[in-house]
N, C-alpha and C positions, 0 to 999 in steps of 0.2 A: 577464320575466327572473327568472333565482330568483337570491334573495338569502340572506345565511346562517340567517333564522330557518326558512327554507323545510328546511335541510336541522336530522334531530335530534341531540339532544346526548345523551352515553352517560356513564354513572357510572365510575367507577373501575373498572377489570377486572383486578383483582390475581393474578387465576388465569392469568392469562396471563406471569407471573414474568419480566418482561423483567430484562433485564442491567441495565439504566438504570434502571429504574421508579421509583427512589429519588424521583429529581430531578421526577417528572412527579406532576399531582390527578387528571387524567382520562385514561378507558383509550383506546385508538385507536379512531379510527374504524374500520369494517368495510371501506369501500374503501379505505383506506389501508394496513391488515392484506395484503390482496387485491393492493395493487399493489407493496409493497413485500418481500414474500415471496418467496425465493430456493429453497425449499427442490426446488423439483418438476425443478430444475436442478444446483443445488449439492451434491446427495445423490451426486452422480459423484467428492466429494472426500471422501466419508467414510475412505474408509481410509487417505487420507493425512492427515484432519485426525487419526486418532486415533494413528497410528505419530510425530505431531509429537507429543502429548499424554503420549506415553508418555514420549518422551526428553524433554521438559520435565518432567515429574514427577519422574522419576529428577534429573533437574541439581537441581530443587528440592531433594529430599532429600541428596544429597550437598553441597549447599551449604551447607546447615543454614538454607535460609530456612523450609520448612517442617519438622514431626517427620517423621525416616527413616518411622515406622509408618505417620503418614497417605500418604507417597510409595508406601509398600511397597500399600497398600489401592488406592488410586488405581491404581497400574499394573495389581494383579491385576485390576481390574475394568472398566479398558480393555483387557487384552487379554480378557476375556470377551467385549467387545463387539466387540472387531477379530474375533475368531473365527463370533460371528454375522453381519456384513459381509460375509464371506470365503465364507460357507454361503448369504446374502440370505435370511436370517432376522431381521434387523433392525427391525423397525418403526418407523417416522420419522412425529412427526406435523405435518401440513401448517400446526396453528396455531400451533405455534413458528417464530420469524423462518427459521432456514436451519440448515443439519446441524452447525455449531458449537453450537445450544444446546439442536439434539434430543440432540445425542452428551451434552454435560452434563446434561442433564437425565434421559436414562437413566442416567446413571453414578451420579445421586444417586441413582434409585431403585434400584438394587444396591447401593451403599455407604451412602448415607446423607450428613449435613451435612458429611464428612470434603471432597466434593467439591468444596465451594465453595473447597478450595484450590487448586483445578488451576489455576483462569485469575491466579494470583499471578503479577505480573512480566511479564502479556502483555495484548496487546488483539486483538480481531480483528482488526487492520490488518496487524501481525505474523501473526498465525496465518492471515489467508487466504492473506500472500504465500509464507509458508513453504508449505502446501497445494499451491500453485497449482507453486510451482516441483518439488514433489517431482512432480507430473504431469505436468508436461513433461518431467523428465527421461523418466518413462516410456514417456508418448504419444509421445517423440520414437524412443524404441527401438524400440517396436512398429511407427511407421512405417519405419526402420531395416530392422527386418527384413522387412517387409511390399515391398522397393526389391529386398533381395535374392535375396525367392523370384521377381520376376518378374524381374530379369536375368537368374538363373539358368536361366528358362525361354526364354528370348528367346536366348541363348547357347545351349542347346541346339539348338533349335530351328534357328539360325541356322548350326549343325555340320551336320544333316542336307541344309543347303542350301546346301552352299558350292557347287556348282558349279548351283546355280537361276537364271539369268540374267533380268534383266527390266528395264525402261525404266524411269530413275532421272527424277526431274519438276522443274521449274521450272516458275513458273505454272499449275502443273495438266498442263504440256505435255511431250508425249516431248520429252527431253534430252537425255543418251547412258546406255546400254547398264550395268549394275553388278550385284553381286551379291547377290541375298535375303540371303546372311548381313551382306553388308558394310550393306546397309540398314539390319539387324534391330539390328547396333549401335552404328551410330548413335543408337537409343533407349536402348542401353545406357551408352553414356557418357551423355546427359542424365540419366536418373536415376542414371546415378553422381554426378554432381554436387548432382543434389538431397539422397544420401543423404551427400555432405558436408559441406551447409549444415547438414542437420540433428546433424550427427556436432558441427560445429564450435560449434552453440550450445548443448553442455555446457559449454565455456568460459566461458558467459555464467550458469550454472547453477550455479558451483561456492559459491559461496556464501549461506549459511543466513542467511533475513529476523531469525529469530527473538530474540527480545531486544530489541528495537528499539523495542518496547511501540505506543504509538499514535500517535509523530512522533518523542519525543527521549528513548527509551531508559526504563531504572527505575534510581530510586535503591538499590532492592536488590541484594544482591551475587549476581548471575545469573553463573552461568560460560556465556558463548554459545560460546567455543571447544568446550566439553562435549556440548554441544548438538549443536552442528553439527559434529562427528563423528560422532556417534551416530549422525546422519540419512545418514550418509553425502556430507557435504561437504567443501570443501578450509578450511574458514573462516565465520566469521559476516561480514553485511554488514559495508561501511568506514564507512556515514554510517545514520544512522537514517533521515532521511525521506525519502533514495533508496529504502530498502527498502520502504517502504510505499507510496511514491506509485508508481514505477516499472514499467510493463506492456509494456516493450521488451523481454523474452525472449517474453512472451506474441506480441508483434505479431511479433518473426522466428523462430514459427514458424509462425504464419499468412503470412507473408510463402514460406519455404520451401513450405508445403503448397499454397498456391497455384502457385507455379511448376512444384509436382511436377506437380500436377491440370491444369494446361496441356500439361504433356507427356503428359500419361495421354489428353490430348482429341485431341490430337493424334494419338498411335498409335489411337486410337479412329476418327478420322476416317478413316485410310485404311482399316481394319477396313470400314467402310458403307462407302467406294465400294469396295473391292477384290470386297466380297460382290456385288454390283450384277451382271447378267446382261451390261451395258455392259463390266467391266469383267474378270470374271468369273476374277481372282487368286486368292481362298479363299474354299473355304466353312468358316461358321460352325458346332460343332456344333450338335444340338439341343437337347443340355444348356445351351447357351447362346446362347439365340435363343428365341422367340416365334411365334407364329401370327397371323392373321389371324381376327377374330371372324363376317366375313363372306365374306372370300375362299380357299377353299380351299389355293391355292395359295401361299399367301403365307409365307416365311420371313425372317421380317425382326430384323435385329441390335438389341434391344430394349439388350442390354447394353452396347454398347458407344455405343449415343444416348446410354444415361441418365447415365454415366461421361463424356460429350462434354458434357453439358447441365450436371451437379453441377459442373462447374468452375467454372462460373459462380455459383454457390451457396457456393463456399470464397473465389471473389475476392469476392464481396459479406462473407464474413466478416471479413476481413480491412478492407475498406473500414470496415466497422462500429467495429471497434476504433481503426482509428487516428482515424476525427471520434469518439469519444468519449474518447478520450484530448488529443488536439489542444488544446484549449482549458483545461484544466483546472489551475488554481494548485496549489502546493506544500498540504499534501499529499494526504491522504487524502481522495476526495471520493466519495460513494455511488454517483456516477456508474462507478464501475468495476464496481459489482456487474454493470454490463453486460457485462463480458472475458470472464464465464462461455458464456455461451450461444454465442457466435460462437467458442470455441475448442473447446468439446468436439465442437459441430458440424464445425467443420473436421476435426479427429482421426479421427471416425467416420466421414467420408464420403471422407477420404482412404484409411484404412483398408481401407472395403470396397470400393472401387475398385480400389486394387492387388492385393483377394483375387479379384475377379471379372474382373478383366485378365488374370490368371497364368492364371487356369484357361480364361478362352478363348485364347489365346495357345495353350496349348499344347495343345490339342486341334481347333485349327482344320486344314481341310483345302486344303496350297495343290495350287495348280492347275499345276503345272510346264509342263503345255505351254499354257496359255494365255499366261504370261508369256516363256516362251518366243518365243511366236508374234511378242507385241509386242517382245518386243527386237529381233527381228531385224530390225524395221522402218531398213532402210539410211538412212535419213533420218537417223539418229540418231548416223551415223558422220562425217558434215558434219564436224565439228570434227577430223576425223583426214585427213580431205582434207587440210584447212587445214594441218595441223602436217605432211604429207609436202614440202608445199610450203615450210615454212620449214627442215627438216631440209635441205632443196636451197637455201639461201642467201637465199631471200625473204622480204620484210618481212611480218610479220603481219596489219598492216592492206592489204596489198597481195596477200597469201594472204585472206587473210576475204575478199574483195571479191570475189575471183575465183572462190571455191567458192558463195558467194549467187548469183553470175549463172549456177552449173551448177545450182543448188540450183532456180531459178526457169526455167531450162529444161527439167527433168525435169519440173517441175510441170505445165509451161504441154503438156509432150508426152505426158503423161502415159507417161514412162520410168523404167524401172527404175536410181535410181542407178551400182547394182553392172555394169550390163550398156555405161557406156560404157569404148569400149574407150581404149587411149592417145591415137590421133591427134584423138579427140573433145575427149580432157581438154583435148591440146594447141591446140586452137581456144580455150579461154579463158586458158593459160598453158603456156606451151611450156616451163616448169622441169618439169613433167609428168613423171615418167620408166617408167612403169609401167602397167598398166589399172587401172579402179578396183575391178574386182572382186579382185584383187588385194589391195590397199592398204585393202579397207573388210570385213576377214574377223573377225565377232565376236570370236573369241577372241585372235586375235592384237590386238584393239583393248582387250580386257581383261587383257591379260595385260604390255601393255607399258605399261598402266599400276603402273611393280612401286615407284613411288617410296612412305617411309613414309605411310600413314595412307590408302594408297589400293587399288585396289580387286583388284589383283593375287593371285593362287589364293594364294603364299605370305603376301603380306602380311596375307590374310586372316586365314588361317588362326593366323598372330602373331598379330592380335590376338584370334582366339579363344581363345588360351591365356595372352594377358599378361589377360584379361579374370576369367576362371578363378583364376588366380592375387590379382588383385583382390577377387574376392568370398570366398575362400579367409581373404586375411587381415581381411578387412573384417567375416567369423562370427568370426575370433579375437577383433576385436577386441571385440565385443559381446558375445561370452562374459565376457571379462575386466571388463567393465562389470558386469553384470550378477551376480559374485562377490562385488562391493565393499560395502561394509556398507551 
């Protein structure tokens, strides 16, 4: 068993200029350096740690907590460095804790001792949260727009096929009879809803951690209303040690990206079977799709697996956040330096999902008369049997009843639903008034479906344009975001 002589002991390592060091005789150990090091992660919040740095420098100076000249040096030499962030000319080194004190530690080798006035009136508990929410508000836009280029494709798409007929599924199993466009938006109101969740948790966004210091505020005169304008907020937080301990904007928007990423898996899954020779709906292009390393023949939807599989990768992100926030006392506890990793992974992998959705979405090739074929499958019109019969006065459960025992006489005789004639119907239900071929004609069985939200050419076709108009105001409104300071 090793015991602590076993492991060695290390001199002071002052060159390693921690924040703290004051307080400490001996330098850190090397696996501790190694395990508690943020940066090969956290280096994704540089330019929002330095666009906070800047607007706290400025409140500084106009406060008169520090000299205007040193505010004035400070900002000119964080925007030197936001400018090389911006180019990824930056160099961060791996043996400083995390990119709060590569960014001060470059600023001082540009300005010099003037910088050790930047972190006045803050701690990193303040500054990561402040970080952390100026990226969400972002990652949440990008995924924003990332909702509307593929509804907007899926809306297209779903115009060229209004009148594409094909077997709508329960179980896996023909249903009844609906239209590719009315299908295709169906996925368009889901991720509408997704790109509301995430619309709605800028309300959760609106106000700036900063000032808060490291539980309960500074006795300096900080103006954080200053602050948190600059940043572009409505306000500074209401209580200090909510703003630092708090990771619920973090968790609902892994909470959203997860639900998006379920509907992504979803449109993905019919993507594989619809490709399927069994099923033979669309083909995929080859811009998106894969080969076979040993079968010649083989075109197989690599994209839309890998997009069904990553969902599961963003709900484990999310699972990861809430057991490490779960148990944790007020307030600030190291344990959140975990929030990082499982959010920006989410962001990225949501991201490039809806960039590799949209593009096969709309380049896929459907098969109109395969889908075709199967809709027509008269089985499918069973349930319009049924409602002729209560349109004639009969009870539902007493109409159901009586088209299953035609349903299972066709079966058993192997006949063609459409082909009996009336006096046939009339052996299971003499309210019968008509043949069924008649009574079971696709389009008049899609077309009288005209009530809202179903699947009727006109109704469709409304919601192809109330949808249009949706996404219409939904770029306005992320323009207008995106203007705001």
């Amino acid at each position: 068993m090793l015991k602590a002589r076993d492991f060695p002991r290390f001199a002071p390592d002052m060159s390693q200029d921690k924040p703290w060091g004051g307080r400490f005789q001996e330098g850190t150990d090397p696996t501790v350096e190694r395990f508690t090091a943020s940066i090969h992660f956290d280096r994704e919040l540089a330019r929002y740690d330095v666009r906070g740095s800047i607007a706290h420098a400025r409140m500084l100076g106009r406060s008169g907590v520090i000299p205007q000249a040193d505010a004035d040096a400070i900002v000119r030499g964080l925007e030197q460095l936001l400018g090389e962030i911006e180019a990824g000319t930056l160099a961060l080194d791996p043996r400083l804790e995390d990119v709060h004190m590569n960014i001060e530690t470059r600023l001082r080798e540009r300005i010099g001792a003037v910088a050790g006035r930047l972190h006045t009136g803050r701690s990193r508990n303040d500054q990561v949260a402040t970080d952390l929410a100026l990226y969400l508000r972002e990652a949440a836009a990008t995924v924003r727009h990332g909702l509307v280029d593929l509804r907007r494709v899926l809306v297209t798409r779903a115009r060229e096929h209004l009148d594409t007929v094909l077997p709508g599924y329960t179980h896996l199993q023909r249903a009844q009879p609906v239209r590719l466009a009315h299908h295709w938006l169906a996925f368009v109101e889901m991720l509408g809803r997704d790109a509301e969740r995430l619309a709605d948790l800028r309300k959760r966004l609106a106000r700036c951690p900063l000032g808060s210091g490291a539980i309960a505020g500074s006795t300096l005169p900080l103006d954080r209303d200053a602050t948190a304008r600059a940043l572009g907020f409505e306000g500074p937080t209401r209580n200090s040690m909510d703003a630092v301990a708090s990771r619920d904007a973090a968790l609902e928007f892994l909470a959203a990206a997860a639900i998006s990423m379920v509907h992504l898996s979803r449109l993905a899954e019919e993507l594989v079977l619809w490709s399927t020779a069994e099923f033979g709906f669309v083909e995929l292009s080859d811009a998106y799709s894969t080969g076979s390393s040993l079968m010649p023949q083989k075109k197989n939807p690599d994209v839309p697996e890998l997009v069904r599989g990553k969902a599961g990768r963003v709900i484990g992100d999310l699972v990861t956040l809430l057991t490490v926030v779960k148990g944790l006392p007020l307030t600030y506890n190291r344990d959140l330096q975990e929030d990082k990793e499982p959010l920006f992974d989410a962001a990225a992998t949501l991201r490039d999902s809806l960039a590799v959705m949209t593009g096969a979405v709309a380049t896929l090739r459907v098969r109109i008369d395969r889908m075709r074929a199967a809709a027509e499958d008269p089985m499918l019109l069973a349930t319009d049997l049924a409602e002729a019969l209560v349109r004639a006065g009969v009870p539902f459960r007493e109409a159901h009843e009586a088209v299953g025992k035609i349903v299972a006489h066709c079966l058993a005789k192997e006949i063609d639903l459409r082909a009996l004639g009336q006096r046939e119907l009339r052996a299971f239900h003499d309210a019968f008034a008509s043949d069924a071929n008649e009574l079971l004609a696709l389009e008049r069985a899609l077309e009288e479906r005209s009530m809202f939200g179903a699947t009727a050419r006109v109704r469709v076709a409304e919601a192809l344009d109330a949808a249009d108009r949706a996404l219409d105001a939904e770029c306005a409104l992320l323009d207008s975001e995106r203007e705001e300071p």
